[in-house]
N, C-alpha and C positions, 0 to 999 in steps of 0.2 A: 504494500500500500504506500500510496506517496504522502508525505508528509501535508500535516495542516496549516494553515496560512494566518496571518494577524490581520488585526482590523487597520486597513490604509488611513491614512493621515486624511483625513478628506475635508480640505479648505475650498478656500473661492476659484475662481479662474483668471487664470493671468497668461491668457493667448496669443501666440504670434500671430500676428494680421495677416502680415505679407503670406502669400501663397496657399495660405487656411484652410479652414473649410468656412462652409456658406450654407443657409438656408434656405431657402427660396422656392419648396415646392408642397403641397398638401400630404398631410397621409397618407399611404395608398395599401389597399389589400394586399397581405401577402401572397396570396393564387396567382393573382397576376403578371401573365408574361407575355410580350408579342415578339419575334422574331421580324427583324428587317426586312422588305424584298426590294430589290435593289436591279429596277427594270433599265434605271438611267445610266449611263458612264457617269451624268454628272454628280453621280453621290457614290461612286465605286471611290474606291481609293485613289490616291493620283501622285502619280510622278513629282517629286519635287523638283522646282525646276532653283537655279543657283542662286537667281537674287531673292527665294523666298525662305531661305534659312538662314543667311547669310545678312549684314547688316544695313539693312533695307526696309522701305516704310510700305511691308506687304506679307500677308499672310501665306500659308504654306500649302495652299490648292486656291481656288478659285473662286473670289466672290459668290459667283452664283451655286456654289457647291454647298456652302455654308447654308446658304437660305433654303436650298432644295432641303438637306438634311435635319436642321435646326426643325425647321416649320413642320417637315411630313413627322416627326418625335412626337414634337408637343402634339400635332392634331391624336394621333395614336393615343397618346397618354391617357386622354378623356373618353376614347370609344371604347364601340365592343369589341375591338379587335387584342385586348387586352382579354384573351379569350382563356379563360382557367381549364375548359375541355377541348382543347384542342385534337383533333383524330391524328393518334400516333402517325397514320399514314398519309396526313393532310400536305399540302405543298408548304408549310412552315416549319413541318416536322423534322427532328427531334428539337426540342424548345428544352432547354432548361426549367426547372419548375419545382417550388418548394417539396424538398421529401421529406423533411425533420427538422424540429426544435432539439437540440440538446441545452436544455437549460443551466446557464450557472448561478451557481448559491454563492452566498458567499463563504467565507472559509469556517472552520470548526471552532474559530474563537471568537467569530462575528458574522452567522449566518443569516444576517440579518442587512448586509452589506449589499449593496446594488452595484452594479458594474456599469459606468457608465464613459470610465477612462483606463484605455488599453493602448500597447503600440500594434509592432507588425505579429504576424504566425506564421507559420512553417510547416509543413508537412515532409516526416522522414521520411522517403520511400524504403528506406534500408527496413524499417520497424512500422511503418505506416503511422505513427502516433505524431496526432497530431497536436502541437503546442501553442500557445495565444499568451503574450505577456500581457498580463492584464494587473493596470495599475491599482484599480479600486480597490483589488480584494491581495495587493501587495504581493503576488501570487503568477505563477506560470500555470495555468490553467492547461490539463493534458488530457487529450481526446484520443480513443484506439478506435480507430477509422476500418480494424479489421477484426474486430470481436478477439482478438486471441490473447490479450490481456486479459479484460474482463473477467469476473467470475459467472463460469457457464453452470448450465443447469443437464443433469443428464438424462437423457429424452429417451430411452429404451433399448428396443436391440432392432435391428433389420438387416436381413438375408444374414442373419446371425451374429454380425457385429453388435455390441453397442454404441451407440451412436449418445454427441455431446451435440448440446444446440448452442450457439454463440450468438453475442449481440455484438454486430459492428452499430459503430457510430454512436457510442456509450462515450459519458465523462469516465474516465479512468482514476484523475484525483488530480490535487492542488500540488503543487511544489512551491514553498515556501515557510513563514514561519520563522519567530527568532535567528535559529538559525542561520538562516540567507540574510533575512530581514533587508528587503527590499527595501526603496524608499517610498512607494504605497502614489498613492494621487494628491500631492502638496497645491494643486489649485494651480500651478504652475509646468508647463511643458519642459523647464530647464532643470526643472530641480525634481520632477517624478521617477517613476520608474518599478519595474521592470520595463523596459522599451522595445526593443529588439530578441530575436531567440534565433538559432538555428542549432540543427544538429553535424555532425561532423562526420560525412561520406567516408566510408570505411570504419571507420571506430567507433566507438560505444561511449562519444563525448557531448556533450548537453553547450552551447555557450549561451550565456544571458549580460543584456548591458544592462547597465542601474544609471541611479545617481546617488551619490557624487561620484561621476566619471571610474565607473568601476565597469571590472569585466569577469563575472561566476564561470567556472565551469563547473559540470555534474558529470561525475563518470557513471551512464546507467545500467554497465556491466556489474558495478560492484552497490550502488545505492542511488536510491533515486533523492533521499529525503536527507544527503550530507552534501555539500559542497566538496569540491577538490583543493578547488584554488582561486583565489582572487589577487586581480592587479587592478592600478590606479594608471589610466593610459592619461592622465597628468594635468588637467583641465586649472587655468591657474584661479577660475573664479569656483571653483568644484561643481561648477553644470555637469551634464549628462553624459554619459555615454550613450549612443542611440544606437542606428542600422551598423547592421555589419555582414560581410561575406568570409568564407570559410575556401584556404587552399587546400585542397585534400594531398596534392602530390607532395607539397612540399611543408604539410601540416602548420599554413601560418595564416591569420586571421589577421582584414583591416577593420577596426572600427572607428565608427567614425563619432568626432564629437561637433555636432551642427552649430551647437546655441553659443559658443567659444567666439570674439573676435580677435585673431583672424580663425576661421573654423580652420578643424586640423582633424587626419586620418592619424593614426597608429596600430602601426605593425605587430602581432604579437604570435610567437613561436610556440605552439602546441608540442607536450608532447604527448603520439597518439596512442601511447598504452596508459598511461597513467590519465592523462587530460591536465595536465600539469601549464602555465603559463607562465610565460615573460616577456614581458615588455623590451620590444624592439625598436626600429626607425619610427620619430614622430615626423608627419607629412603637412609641413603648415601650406594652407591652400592659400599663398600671396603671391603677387606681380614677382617678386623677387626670385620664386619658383615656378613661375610661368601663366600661373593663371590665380585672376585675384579675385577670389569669390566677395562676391559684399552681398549674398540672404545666406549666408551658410550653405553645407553641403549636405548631400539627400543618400541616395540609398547607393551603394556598391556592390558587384557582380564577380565575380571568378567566372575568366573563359579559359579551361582547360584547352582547347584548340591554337591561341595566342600566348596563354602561359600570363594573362595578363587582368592585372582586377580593372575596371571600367566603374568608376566615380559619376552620377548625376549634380551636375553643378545649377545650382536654379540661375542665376546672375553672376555676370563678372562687371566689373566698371561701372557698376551702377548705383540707383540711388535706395535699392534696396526692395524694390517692387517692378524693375525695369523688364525688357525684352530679349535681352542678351543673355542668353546662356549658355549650354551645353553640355559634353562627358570626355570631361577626363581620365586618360590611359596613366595608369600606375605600376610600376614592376615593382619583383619580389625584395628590392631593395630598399624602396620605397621612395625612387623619384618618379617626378612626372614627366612622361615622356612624350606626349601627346595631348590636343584638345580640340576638339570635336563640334565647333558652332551649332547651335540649336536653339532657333530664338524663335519667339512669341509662343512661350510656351512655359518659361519657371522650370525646367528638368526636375523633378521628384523621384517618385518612383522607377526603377530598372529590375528589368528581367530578360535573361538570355536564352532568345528562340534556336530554332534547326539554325543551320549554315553559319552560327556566328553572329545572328542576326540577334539586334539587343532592342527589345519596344521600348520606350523612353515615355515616361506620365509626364503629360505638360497640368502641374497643378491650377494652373491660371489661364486666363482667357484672353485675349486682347481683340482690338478692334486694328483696323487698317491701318491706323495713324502710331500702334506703339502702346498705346493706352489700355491697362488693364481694364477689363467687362468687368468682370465679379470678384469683389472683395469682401470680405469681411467685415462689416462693424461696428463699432461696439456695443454692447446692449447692456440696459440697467437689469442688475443681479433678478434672474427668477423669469424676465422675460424673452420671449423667441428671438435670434440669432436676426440679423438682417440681411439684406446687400445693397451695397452701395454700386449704382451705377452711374453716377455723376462726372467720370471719369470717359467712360467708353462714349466715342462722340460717332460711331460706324457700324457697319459690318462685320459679325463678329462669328466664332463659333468654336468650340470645343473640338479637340485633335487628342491625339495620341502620335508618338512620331516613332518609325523602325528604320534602325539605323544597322549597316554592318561597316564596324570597325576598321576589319581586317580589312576590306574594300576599300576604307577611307573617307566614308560616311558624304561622299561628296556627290553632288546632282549629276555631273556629268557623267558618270558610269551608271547611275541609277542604283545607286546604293543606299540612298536614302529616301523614304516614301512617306507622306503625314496619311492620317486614316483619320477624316471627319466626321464629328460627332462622339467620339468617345472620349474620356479622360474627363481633367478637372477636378484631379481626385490627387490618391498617396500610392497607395499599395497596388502593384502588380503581380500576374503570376503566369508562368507559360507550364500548361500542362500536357507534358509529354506523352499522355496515355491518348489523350485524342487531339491532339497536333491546335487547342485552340489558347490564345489571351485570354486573360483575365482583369477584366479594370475597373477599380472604385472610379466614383465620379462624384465625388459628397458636392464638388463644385462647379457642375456641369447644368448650361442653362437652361437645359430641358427641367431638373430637376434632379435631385440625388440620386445616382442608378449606377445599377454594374453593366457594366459593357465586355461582350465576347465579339473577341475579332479572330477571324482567323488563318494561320499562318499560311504561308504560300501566295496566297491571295492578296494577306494584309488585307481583308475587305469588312467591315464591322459588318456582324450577321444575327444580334441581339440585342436588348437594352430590357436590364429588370428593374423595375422601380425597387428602392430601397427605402431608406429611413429619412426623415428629413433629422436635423440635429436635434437632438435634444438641450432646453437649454441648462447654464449652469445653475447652480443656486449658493451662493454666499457663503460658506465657510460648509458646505454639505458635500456638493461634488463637481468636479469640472462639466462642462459640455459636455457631452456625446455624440460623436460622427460615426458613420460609418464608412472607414476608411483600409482596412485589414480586407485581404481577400488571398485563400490560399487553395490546392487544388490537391489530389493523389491520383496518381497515375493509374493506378492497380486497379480503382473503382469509377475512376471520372467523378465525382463527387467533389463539388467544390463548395469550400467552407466559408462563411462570410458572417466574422464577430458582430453580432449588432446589441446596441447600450440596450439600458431597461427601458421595455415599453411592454403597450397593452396593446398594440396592431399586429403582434406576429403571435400565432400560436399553429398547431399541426391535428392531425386526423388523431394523435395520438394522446390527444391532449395535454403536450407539453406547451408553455408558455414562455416568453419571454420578459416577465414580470420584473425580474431580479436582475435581468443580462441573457444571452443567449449565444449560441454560433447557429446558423442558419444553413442547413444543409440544401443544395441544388446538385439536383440531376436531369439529364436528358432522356434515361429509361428509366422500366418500372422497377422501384426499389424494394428490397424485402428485408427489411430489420433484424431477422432472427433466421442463422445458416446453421444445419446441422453439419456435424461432420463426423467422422468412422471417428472410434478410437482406435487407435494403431493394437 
């Protein structure tokens, strides 16, 4: 069993604006789902062409691509075409569509705790368990996406075997508790934490970021409910540690710390029998090293194929909400050796598709002229989240951008492609098992939704309405977005954290009253698998 978790520190909110999330959409049923059809070129995806990513007063497709996309969303959002029985064999079909509530409590020393503030999640395909660092409940919250954790029930005998029945997509248990002692939901994104989680490809290593700029590992060959090790990757105002990527070959991890100026990555050497750490090369991300972030940096990638981690920069040169950004290339040493223009767009979220090819989450929106669409802000404590459009004076619309590196990320060889209508969000994820994206859009101006795009094509092929934010309330708990979106290959099941609400509940009458992970699938699902005993 995994250990119990404490009651998070749950103050006010004290959110970064720039690149955010945003509210701006109604409730909506959970059943509902529409799939795109996509009769026009001018809403397929589209070649980027050089002056559109590049630093220039112009978006990354096509005026008219925007409005075609943007407008035929919103009209969908309101109808029936938001159709919860869709015929398996319909020309829409297979649609993603709620199959499960897994509810979270809160932990065993405060079950009473709501979840409304988390970072990213992970899914191990090595063990299939799936992880969500979840600040509220101070807690790594772990999901067995394959019933084989879980405690099964034994279901009888057949053709003379006895046979065990499993529950996939069961909570497994909390990791945390004194021991770890995370630093829970402080009302603040700099100073919270659990943030970040992944598991480490080949070994039996757990890594977790906190705050103050710490980095846990868990060896969960030998315990799931002790720590191994912890390092301070060095933060001089003791902010966060947040996202981070995992080198399997050469067992070293960069994490990154966003909320630090000037924001900085650090290197740190796993060792993979034990899970053991130390801190290696610090990566300050300034002019003086080549590229000078001014919104901090976002999420970071390992491409075994390059041998090389690939950094989301939201802004460089700018005034901290600007147009300029892009993804910088880092080696095992820890310099930068590369950077990658990707403008009107904030770089957030990164995940690495087939061929090399890396999707890039543009968390922001901009209009023709440069000008961010949807911002953030700010709202008196207890009341709904705003958006400020005072700024956007144009033509505007929501993108995601796939870029390949190794190519050069450059228009002329068509290595680089925007995919409108999706994004606006944080979390990405490409699941290997059916070749599709995955993208939060908490800031996308249709309204809060996940977006499936898919690979080869690049061509977006779905949009499910999600959660609008929940707001914060004063010394109780932060906001609530939904911004986490993670996948397993083995089931296609993709998992998507959402805060405490009373809009999402399941056939099984689980709720999301406390916090929840929200399971989607594209076929029909069966919660309880028998299997032989050997």
């Amino acid at each position: 069993m995994l250990a119990s978790g404490v009651k998070a520190e749950n103050l006010g909110l004290a959110r970064k604006l720039a690149r955010r999330r945003s509210a701006g959409a109604r409730a909506r049923h959970w059943g509902r789902v529409f799939r795109l059809s996509l009769p026009s070129p001018s809403i397929s995806n589209q070649r980027v062409g050089g002056e559109m990513l590049t630093n220039t007063k112009c978006l990354c497709t096509p005026a008219g691509a925007w409005g075609s996309v943007v407008g035929a969303a919103m009209l969908l959002l309101g109808i029936a075409a938001w159709a919860q029985d869709q015929a398996p064999g319909g020309p829409n079909a297979p649609a993603l569509r709620l199959a499960k509530i897994i509810s979270i409590k809160g932990t065993a020393a405060s079950r009473l705790t709501n979840m409304y503030s988390f970072g990213t999640s992970f899914v191990d395909p090595a063990t299939g368990l799936y992880y969500l660092a979840d600040r509220s409940n101070a807690a790594i919250d772990v999901i067995d996406t394959t019933g084989a954790f879980v405690p099964s029930l034994l279901g009888g005998v057949s053709s003379g075997r006895p046979f065990v029945i499993r529950f996939p997509d069961t909570l497994f248990g909390q990791i945390g508790g004194p021991v770890f002692n995370f630093a829970g939901d402080t009302g603040s994104e700099f100073t919270s934490g659990p943030n970040g989680v992944v598991a480490g490809t080949g070994s039996p290593c757990i890594f977790v970021t906190d705050s103050p700029s710490r980095v846990v590992s868990i060896n969960s060959g030998v315990s799931f409910v002790e720590p191994v090790s912890e390092v301070n990757t060095g933060s001089p105002m003791g902010f966060r540690a947040d996202k981070l990527a995992y080198d399997p070959k050469d067992g070293l991890l960069l994490v990154i710390n966003d909320a630090d100026t000037p924001p900085f990555g650090a290197l740190i050497k796993v060792n993979q029998s034990t899970c053991a750490l130390t801190v290696g090369a610090k990566i300050n991300f300034t002019a003086g090293n080549g590229v000078n972030a001014t919104n901090g940096v976002e999420q970071p990638v390992w491409d075994p194929m390059t041998q090389r981690f690939y950094v989301s920069v939201p802004e460089i040169n700018g005034p901290g909400g600007g147009p300029n950004g892009g993804i910088a290339r880092v080696n095992t040493s820890g310099a930068i050796e590369a950077f990658y223009p990707i403008n009107f767009c904030q770089p957030s979220g990164l995940t690495l598709g087939p061929n090399d090819d890396l999707l890039v989450q543009c968390s922001m929106v901009f209009d023709l002229t440069g000008k961010a669409c949807v911002t953030a802000a700010p709202s008196p404590p207890g009341q709904p989240a705003t958006i400020q459009l005072a700024e956007c004076t144009g033509t505007s619309g929501a993108q995601v951008v796939i870029c390949n590196p190794r190519r050069g990320c450059t228009p002329s060889n068509g290595s680089i492609v925007s995919v409108p209508g999706a994004g606006g969000g944080d979390e990405v994820w490409f699941n290997w098992g059916d070749g599709n994206y995955y993208i939060t859009g908490e800031n996308n101006p249709v309204g809060p939704i996940i977006s499936v795009v898919a690979s080869g094509s690049n061509i977006l092929t779905q949009l499910l309405p999600s959660l609008p934010p929940v707001p914060a309330v004063l010394g109780v708990h932060s906001m609530g977005v939904v911004h986490s979106v993670a996948a397993s290959a083995a089931n296609n099941h993709v998992y998507v954290a959402l805060p405490a609400n009373t809009a999402y509940s399941d056939q099984f009458r689980n709720n999301c009253v406390q916090g929840c992970v929200a399971v989607f699938s594209a076929s029909p699902v069966s919660f309880s698998v028998t299997q032989p005993l050997p």
